[in-house]
C-alpha positions in Angstrom: 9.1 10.6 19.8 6.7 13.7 18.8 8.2 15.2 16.0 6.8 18.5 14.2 3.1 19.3 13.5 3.5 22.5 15.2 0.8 25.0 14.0 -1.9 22.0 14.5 -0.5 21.6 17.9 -0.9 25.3 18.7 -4.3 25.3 17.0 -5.2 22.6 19.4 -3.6 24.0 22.4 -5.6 27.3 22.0 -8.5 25.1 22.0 -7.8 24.1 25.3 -6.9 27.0 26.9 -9.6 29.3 28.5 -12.0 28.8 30.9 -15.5 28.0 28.5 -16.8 24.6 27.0 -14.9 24.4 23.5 -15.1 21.4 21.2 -12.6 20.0 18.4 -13.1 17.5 15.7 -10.0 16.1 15.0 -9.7 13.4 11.8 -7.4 12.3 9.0 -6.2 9.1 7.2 -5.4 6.3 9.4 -1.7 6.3 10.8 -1.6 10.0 10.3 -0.7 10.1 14.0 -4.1 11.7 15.4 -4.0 10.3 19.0 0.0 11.5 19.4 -0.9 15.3 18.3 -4.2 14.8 20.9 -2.0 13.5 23.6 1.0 15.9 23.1 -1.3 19.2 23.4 -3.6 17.7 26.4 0.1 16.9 28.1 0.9 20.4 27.4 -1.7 22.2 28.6 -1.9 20.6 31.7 -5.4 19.7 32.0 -7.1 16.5 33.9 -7.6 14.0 30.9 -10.6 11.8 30.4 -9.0 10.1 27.2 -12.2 7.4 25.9 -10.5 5.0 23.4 -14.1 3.8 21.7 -13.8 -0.1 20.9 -15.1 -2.5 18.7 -17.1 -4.4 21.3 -21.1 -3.0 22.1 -22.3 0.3 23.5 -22.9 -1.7 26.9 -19.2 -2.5 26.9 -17.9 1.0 25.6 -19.9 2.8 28.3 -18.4 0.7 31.2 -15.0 1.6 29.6 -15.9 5.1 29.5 -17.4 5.5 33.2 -14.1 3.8 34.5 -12.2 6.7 33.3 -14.0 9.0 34.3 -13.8 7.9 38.1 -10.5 7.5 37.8 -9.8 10.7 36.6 -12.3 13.0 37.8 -13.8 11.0 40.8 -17.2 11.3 39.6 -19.0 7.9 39.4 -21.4 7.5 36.3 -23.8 5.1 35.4 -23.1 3.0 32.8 -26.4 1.1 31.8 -27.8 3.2 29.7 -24.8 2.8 27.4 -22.2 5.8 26.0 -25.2 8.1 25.5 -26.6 7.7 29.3 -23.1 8.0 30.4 -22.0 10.9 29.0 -25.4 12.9 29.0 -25.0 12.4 33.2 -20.9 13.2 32.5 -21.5 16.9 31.5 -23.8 17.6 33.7 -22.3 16.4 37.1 -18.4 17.3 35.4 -19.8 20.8 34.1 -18.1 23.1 36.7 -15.0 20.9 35.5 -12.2 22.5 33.5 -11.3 18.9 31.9 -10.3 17.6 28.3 -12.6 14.7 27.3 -11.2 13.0 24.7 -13.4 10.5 22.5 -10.8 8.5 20.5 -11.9 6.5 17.4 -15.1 7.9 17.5 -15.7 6.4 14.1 -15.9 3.5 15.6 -18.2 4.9 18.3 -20.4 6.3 15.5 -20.9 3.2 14.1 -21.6 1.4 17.5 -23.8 4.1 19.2 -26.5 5.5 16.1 -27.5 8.9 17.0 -24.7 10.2 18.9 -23.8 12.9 16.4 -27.3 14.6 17.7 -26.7 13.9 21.4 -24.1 15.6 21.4 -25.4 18.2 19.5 -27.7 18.4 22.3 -25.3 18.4 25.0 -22.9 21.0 23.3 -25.9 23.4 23.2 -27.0 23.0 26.7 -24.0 23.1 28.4 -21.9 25.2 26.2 -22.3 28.7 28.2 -21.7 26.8 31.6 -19.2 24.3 31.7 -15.5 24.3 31.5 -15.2 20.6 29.6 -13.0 20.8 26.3 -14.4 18.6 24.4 -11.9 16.4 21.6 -13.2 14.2 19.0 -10.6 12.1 17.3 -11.4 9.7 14.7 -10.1 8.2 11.4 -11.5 9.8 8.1 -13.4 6.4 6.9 -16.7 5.4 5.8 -18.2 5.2 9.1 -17.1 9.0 9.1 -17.4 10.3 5.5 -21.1 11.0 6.0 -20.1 13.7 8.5 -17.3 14.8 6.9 -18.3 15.4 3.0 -21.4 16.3 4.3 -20.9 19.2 6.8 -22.9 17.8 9.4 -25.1 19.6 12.2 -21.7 18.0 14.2 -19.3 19.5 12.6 -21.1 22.9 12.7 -21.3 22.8 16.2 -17.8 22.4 16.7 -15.6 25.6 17.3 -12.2 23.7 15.9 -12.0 20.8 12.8 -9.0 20.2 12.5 -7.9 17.8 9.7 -4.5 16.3 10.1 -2.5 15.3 6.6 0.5 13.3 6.2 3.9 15.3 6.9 5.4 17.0 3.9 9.2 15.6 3.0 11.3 17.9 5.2 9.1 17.6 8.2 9.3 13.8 7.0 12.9 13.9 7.2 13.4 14.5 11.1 12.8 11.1 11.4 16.0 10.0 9.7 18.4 13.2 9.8 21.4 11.1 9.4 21.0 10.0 5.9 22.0 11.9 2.7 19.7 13.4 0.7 19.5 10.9 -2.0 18.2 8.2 0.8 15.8 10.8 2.4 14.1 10.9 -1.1 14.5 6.9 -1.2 12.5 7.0 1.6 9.6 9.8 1.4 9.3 7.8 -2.1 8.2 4.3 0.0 6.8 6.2 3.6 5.8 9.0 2.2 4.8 11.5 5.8 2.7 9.2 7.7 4.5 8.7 11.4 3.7 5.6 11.9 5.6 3.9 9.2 8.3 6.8 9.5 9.0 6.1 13.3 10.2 2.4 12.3 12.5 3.4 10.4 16.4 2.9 11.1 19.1 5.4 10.5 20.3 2.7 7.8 20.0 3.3 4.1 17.1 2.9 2.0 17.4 0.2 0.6 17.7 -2.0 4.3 14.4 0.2 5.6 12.6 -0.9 2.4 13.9 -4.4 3.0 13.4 -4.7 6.9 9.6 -3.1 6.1 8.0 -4.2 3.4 9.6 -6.9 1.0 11.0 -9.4 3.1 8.5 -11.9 4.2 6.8 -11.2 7.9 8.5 -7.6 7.5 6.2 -5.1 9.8 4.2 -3.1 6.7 4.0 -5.9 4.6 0.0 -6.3 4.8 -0.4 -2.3 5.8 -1.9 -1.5 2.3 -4.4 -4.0 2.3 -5.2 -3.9 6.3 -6.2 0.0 5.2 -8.0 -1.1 2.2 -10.1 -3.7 4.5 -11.3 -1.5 7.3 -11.8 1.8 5.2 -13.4 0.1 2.4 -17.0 -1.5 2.0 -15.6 -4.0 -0.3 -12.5 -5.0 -2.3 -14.2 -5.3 -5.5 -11.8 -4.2 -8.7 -10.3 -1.8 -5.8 -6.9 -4.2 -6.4 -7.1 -4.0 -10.3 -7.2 -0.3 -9.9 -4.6 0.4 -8.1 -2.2 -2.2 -9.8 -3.0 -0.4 -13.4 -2.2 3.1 -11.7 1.2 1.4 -10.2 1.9 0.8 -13.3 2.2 4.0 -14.7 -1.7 4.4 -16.3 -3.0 8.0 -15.1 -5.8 8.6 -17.5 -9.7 7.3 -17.6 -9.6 5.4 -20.7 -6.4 3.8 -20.0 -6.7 2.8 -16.5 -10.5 0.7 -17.6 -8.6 -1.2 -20.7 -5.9 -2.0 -18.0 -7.4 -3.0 -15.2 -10.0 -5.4 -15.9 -12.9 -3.3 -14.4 -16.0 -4.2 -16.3 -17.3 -1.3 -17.2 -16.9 2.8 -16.7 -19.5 3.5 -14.4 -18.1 0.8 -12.0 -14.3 2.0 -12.4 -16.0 5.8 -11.5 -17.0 4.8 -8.4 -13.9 2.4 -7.6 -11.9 6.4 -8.2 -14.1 7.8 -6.3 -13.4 5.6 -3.4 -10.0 5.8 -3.5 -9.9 9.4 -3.6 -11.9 9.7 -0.5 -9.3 7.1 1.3 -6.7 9.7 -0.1 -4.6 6.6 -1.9 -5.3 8.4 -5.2 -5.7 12.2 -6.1 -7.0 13.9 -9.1 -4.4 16.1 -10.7 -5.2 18.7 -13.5 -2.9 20.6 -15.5 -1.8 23.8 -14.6 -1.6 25.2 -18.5 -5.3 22.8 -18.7 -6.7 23.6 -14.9 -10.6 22.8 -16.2 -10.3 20.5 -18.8 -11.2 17.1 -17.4 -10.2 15.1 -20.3 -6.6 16.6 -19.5 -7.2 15.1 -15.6 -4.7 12.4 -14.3 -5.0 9.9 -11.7 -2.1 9.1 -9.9 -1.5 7.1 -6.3 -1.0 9.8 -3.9 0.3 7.5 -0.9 4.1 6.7 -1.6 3.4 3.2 0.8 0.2 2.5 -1.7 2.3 3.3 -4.9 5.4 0.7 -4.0 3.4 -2.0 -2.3 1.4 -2.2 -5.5 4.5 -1.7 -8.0 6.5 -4.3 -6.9 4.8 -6.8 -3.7 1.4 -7.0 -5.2 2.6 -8.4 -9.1 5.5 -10.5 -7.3 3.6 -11.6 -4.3 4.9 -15.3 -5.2 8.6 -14.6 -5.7 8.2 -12.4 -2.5 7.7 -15.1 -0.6 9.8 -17.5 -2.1 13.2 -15.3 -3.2 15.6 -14.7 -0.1 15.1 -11.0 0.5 18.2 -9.4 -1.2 17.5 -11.0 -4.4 14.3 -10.5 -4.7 15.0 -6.5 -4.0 17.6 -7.0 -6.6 15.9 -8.7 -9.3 12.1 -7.1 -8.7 13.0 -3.7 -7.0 16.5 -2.0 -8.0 16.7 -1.0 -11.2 13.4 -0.4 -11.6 13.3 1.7 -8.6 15.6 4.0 -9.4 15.1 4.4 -13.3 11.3 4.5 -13.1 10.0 5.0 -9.8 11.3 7.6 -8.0 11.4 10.0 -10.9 7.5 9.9 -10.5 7.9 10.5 -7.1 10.8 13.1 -6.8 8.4 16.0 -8.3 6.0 15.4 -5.6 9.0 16.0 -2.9 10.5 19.5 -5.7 7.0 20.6 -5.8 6.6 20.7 -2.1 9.8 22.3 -2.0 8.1 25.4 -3.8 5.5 25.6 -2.2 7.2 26.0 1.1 9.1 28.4 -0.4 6.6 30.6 -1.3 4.3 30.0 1.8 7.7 31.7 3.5 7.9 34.3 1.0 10.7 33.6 -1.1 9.3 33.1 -4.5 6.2 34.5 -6.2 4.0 31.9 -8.1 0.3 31.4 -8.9 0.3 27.4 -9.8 2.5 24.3 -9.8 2.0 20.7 -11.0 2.2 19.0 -14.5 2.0 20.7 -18.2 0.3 18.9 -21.2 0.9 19.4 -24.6 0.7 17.3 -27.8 4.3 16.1 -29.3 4.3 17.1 -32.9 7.2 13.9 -33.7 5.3 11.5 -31.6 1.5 12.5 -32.5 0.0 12.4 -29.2 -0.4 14.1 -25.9 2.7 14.3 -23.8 4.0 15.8 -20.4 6.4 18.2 -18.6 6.6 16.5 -15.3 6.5 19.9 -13.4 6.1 23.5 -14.4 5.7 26.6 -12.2 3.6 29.1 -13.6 3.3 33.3 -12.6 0.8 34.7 -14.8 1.2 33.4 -18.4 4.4 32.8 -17.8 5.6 28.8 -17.8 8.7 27.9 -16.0 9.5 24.1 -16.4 11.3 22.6 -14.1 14.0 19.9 -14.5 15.2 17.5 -11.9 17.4 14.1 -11.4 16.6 11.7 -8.9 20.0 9.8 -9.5 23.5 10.4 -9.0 24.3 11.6 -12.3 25.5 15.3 -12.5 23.5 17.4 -14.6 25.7 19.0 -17.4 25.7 21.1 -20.6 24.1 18.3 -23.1 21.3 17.5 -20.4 20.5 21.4 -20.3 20.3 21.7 -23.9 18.3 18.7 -24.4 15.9 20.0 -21.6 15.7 24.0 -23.2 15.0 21.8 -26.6 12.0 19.5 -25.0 10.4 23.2 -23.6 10.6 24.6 -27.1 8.9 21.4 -28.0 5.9 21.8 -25.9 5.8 25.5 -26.9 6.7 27.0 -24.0 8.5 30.2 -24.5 10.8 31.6 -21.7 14.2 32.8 -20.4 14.5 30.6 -18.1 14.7 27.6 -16.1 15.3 25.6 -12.8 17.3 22.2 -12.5 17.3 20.3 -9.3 19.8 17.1 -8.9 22.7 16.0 -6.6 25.7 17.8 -8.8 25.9 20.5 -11.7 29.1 20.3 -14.0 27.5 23.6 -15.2 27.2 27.4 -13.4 24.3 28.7 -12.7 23.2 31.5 -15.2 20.5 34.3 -15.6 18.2 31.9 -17.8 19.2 28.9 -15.1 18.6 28.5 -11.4 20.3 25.4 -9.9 19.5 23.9 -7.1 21.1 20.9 -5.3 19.0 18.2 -3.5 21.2 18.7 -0.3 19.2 22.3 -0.3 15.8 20.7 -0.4 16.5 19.3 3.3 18.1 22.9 4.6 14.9 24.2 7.0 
């Protein structure tokens, strides 16, 4: 099932269209679904398909693997004994007068196997790229074997006519995958899945609460060792990376707090443990959008929804995970929890996104979105507004419930009250939840979660 991802299909499909050599470098997070959108657009375009899967085996056994496709496909026979680099050097030039998509899958991998292949090809790409009809696609998972020529815009990249990197769906495009369920299970579930297709396509049109189960907290369920498989092959080692992420599950978004909670031993280690995890995109930094270059106003937070509950709940209960029958234990560990803490700090993410689509389409005008700081004068220290829009100098907070609860005069006025608190001054504001027992008004947009899904 190939669902969405259509303007990187048509980017990728007017790669491969024409009659010239053309190259693409393809890459994102693992599970992102790199080798479906590759697939889908070679399909469509109708071009012979040498498709090169690279292996974790030797160069010996990777060129072998490679030469067999190619005879297969393109009846050319290639030597394989000088390994990839042999092979494919004698590939383009006897295949040159071939209009043909060679595909080099996990080429991490094959970066890692084959050292120098970034400048062969390089090489080749520049010899052949006025005479030959090959459309060249690499594919490969943004990782440290790849973050040296990602991060630092290598010669490769350069060379390439398309890079192309592939993110996570956002929550509607998310949402094909279970268009069945109501809204307030579709937010369930981005809040666990988040937009990666892998985890999204084994899901069942049941509720949340049964996918969550069936996934990820009952033992042997099929993404219960996901988050640490990732953390294992994208990671040089797991050092404090554990402690990290189990302070920021636990709701600890700045600096100072996340080093007295984690048990990292000092701050120049937890820097680079951020760092990390950043670059694996399980954790983004966040500023303020009232405080956009103050750092000391920055936030951490875990950016994969997967990430976020494995380490909430499976991680601190791995025991009674494995030794509670799987309803109780969601029951006693997950439920309340869930919905009274956890997915309102995930239910902005899925409103914010919600804006944004709405302005990328044209219907609202806005400059910034994302959290607002401010320092509660009652409490005497910083607080936060969980999302604000802002157009100009103008602040526009925005008020949401994840629950079932509807939203009604009281919880209004409390809201207008917490604005005035954080010294925001405007005439109006936005609410987004299930039900309103209140009418909309000039000073209040409302907004129903059913809406979020309607694209």
């Amino acid at each position: 099932m190939f669902i969405r991802r259509n303007m990187e299909l048509h980017m990728l499909e007017k790669h491969l269209s024409g009659f010239q050599m053309s190259t693409a470098f393809v890459y994102g997070r693992r599970r992102v679904g790199l080798s479906a959108l590759v697939l889908k657009a070679v399909h469509n375009s109708h071009l012979p398909c040498v498709y090169f899967v690279s292996t974790e085996t030797t160069d010996a056994m990777n060129a072998e693997l490679l030469t067999r496709s190619v005879e297969e496909i393109l009846q050319i026979k290639v030597q394989s004994d000088r390994g990839v680099k042999g092979a494919l050097s004698e590939l383009l030039e006897k295949a040159n007068t071939c209009s043909v998509a060679l595909v080099i899958d996990r080429y991490d991998v094959l970066r890692r196997i084959c050292p120098g292949i970034d400048d062969l090809l390089i090489e080749l790409i520049s010899k052949y790229k006025s005479r030959s009809g090959i459309k060249l696609i690499l594919c490969g998972a943004d990782n440290k074997d790849l973050s040296s020529a990602i991060q630092d815009h290598s010669l490769l990249l350069k060379s390439m006519d398309l890079v192309l990197r592939v993110n996570p769906m956002d929550y509607a495009d998310a949402s094909q995958f279970y268009p069945g369920l109501s809204s307030e299970d579709k937010i369930a579930l981005y809040a666990c899945f988040g937009g990666v297709p892998y985890y999204l396509q084994n899901l069942e049109q049941s509720s949340a609460r049964q996918n969550i189960i069936r996934l990820i907290t009952e033992p042997g369920a099929r993404l219960e060792d996901e988050v640490t498989m990732i953390l294992l092959n994208d990671a040089n080692k797991l050092n404090n990376l554990h402690e990290t992420l189990a302070s920021l599950a636990q709701g600890n978004s700045r600096f100072s707090d996340i080093l007295a909670s984690s048990h990292v031993t000092s701050s120049p280690t937890l820097v680079d443990v951020l760092d990390r995890l950043v670059g694996m995109q399980l954790v983004s930094r966040e500023f303020a959008v009232n405080e956009t270059c103050n750092k000391k106003k920055m936030r951490y937070v875990i950016s994969d929804p997967l990430t976020f509950f494995y380490y909430r709940y499976c991680f601190v209960h791995s025991g009674q995970r494995v030794s509670t029958e799987p309803d109780q234990f969601y029951d006693r560990y997950v439920k309340t929890d869930f919905e009274k803490w956890y997915l309102p700090r995930v239910f902005p993410y899925i409103v914010r996104q919600f804006f944004l689509k709405q302005r990328a389409m044209g219907y609202l005008d806005f400059d910034d979105i994302g959290f607002y700081v401010y320092h509660d004068a009652a409490l005497k220290k910083q607080a936060e507004l969980d999302l604000v829009i802002r157009k100009g100098m103008e602040y526009i907070p925005v008020f949401f419930r994840a629950d079932s609860e509807p939203v009604g005069k009281s919880y209004v006025d409390s809201c207008f009250e917490i604005a005035k608190n954080a010294g925001i001054q405007t005439n109006r504001m936005i609410f987004v939840a299930q039900s309103f027992s209140v009418r909309p008004r000039e000073d209040l947009m409302l907004i129903r979660t059913e809406s979020l899904y309607e694209y």
